[in-house]
N, C-alpha and C positions, 0 to 999 in steps of 0.2 A: 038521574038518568040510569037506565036499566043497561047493565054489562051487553047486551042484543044492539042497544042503540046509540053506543057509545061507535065514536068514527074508526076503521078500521085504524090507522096509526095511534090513534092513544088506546088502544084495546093492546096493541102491537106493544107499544111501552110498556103497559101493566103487564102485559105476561112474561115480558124478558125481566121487569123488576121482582117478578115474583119466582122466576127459576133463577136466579143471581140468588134471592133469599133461599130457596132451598138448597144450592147448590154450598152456599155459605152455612147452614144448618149442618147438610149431610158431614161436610169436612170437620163444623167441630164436635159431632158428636158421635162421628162413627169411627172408628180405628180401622175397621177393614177398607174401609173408601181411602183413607187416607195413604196407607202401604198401598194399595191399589196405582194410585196415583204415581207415587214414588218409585213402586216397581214399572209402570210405564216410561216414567221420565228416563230412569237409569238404562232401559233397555230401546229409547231411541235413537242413541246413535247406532247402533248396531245395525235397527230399521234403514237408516239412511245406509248404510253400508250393503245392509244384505239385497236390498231391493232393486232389481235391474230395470225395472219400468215404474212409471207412473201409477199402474192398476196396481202391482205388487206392492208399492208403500201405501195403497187405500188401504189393501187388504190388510195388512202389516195395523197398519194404524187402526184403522177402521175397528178388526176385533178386538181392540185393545177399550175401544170408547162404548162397546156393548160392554163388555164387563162394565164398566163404570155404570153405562144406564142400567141396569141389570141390579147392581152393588143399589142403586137410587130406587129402582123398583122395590127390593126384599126389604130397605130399609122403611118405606112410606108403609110397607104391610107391617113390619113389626111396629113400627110406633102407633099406627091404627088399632092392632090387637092391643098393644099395651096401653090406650088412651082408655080402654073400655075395660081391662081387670088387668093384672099380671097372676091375675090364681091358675093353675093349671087346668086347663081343660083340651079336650081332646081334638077339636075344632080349631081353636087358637095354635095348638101345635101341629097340626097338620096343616095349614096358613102359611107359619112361619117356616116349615118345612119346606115347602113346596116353593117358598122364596129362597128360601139357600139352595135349591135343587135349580132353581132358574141362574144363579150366580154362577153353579159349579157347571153346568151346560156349556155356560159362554166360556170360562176358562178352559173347558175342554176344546174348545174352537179357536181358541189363541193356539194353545200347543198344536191342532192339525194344521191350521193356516200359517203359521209361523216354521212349523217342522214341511209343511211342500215348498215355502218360497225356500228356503232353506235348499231342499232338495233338487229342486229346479235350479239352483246356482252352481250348486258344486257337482252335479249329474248331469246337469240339462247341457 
């Protein structure tokens, strides 16, 4: 049976088995995903503490899991370049480039969303 005409629930199965598999991949072979992780955990109490509404702990939370998808994105582009060479080329490192540039964006948006809820608490 063709993936198209498989019933929506075991289509629904297969794809949560298969991002559990990646998601279990990314943790043991990346080191940035994993400090990622880490540096989330350690800094959700704080979240629970800083945040005066429901919307604020989204935000709070919320930019913390774009990094992550973000960290899953750069990481499928490097193993993709490196599945096909690891010799230097100008393409492959501008790829992988533009995946660390996508990581560092979202971590730029931790520190703005995290430094207004921040502001809003103790200004607001």
């Amino acid at each position: 049976m063709a993936n198209n005409d498989m019933p929506t629930l075991t289509r629904m199965v297969w794809a949560t088995r298969n991002s559990l598999k990646g998601l279990r991949s990314v943790w043991r072979h990346e080191k940035a995903f994993r400090i990622e992780c880490w540096i989330g955990l350690a800094i959700f109490p704080l979240g629970l503490w800083l945040a005066q509404t429901p919307l604020e702990l989204a935000l709070l939370f919320g930019s913390c899991l774009i990094v992550l998808a973000a960290e899953l994105g750069n990481s499928a582009i490097e193993a993709t370049i490196d599945r096909f060479s690891t010799d230097l080329h100008e393409l492959s490192g501008r790829a992988k480039d533009m995946g660390s540039a996508m990581v560092m964006l979202t971590m730029i948006n931790v520190i703005l969303v995290w430094s207004l809820v921040a502001a809003n608490r103790f200004m607001g």
